[in-house]
C-alpha positions in Angstrom: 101.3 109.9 69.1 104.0 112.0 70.2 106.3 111.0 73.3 108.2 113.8 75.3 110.9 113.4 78.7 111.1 117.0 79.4 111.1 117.5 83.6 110.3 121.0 83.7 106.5 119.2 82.5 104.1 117.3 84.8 103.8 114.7 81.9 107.8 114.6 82.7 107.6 114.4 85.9 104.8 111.4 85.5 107.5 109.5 83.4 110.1 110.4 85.7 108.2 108.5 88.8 106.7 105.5 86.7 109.5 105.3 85.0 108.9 105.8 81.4 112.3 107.4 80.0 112.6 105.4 77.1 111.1 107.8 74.4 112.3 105.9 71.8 109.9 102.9 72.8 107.1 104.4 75.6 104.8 103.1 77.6 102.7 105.6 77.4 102.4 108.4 74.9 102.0 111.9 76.0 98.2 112.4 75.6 97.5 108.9 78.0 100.0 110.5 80.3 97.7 114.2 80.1 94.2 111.9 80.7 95.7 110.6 83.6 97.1 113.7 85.1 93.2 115.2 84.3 91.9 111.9 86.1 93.7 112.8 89.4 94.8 115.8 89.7 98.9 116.0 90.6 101.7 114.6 89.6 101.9 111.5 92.2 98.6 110.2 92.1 98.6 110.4 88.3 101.9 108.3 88.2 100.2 106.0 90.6 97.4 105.7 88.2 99.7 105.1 85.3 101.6 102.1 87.6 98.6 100.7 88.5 97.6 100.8 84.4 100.7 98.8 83.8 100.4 96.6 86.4 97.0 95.4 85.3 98.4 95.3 81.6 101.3 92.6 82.9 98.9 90.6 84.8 96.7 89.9 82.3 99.2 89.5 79.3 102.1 88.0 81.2 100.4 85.5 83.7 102.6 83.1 85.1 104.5 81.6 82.4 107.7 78.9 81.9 108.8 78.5 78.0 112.1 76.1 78.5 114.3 77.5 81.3 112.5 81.1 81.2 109.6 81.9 83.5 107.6 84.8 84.3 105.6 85.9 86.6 103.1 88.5 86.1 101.4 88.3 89.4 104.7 88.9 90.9 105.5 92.0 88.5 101.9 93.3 89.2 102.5 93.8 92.8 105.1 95.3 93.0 104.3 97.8 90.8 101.1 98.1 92.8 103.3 98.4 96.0 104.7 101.4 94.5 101.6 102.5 93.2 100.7 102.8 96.8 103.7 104.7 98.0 103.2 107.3 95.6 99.0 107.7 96.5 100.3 107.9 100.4 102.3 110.5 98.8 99.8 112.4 97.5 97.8 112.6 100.1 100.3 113.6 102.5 101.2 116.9 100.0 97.4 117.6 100.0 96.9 117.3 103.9 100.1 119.7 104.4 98.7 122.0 101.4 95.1 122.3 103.5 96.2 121.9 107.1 96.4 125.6 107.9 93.3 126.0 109.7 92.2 128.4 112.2 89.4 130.4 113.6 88.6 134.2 114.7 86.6 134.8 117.6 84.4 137.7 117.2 83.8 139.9 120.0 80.9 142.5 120.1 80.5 143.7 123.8 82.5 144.5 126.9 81.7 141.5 128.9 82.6 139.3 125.7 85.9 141.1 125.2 86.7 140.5 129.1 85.8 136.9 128.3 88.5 136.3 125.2 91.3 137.8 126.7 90.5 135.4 130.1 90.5 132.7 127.4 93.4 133.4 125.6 95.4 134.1 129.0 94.3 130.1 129.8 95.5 129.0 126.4 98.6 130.7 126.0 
């Protein structure tokens, strides 16, 4: 299981927003990072997925604990991963309406009267 922090990389870039920097002791490894960019697709939702991954991981193994005068609080940890989770999905999804909002029409126009009929149009648009 090999772990990599090179940015010019989506797999960097996914440990860049989640963050995983720590090679030396990751989160993920570099294959679980590739399966979730093939699961969605770009760079933001994938590290969205990965956050979301973690965040179930620490509500199920943290809980809410106290040992002494330490406590933790899984839950707590969980959302606000999950917050940031969502932040990077609303993210996402703003890139890919700007990437696809460039949308327009041609008008075709095949006789004389239909010809008189665009440029009256256009005049009243314009």
């Amino acid at each position: 299981m090999t772990s990599t922090y090179d940015l010019a990389t989506d797999v960097g870039r996914v440990r860049l927003l989640i963050p995983d920097r720590d090679i030396d002791a990751p989160v993920f490894d570099d294959c679980e990072i590739g399966a979730f960019l093939a699961l969605e697709g770009d760079v933001r939702s994938a590290a969205a997925l990965a956050l979301e991954t973690i965040a179930a991981d620490q509500a199920l193994v943290l809980k809410v604990m106290r040992l002494l005068d330490v406590q933790t609080d899984g839950r707590a940890v969980a959302e606000a991963l999950l917050k940031r989770a969502a932040i990077l999905r609303a993210q996402a999804e703003e890139a890919i309406g700007k990437a696809s909002g460039y949308f327009d029409w041609a008008e075709m126009v095949v006789t004389d009267f239909g010809l008189r009929e665009r440029l009256i149009n256009e005049g009243l648009r314009g």
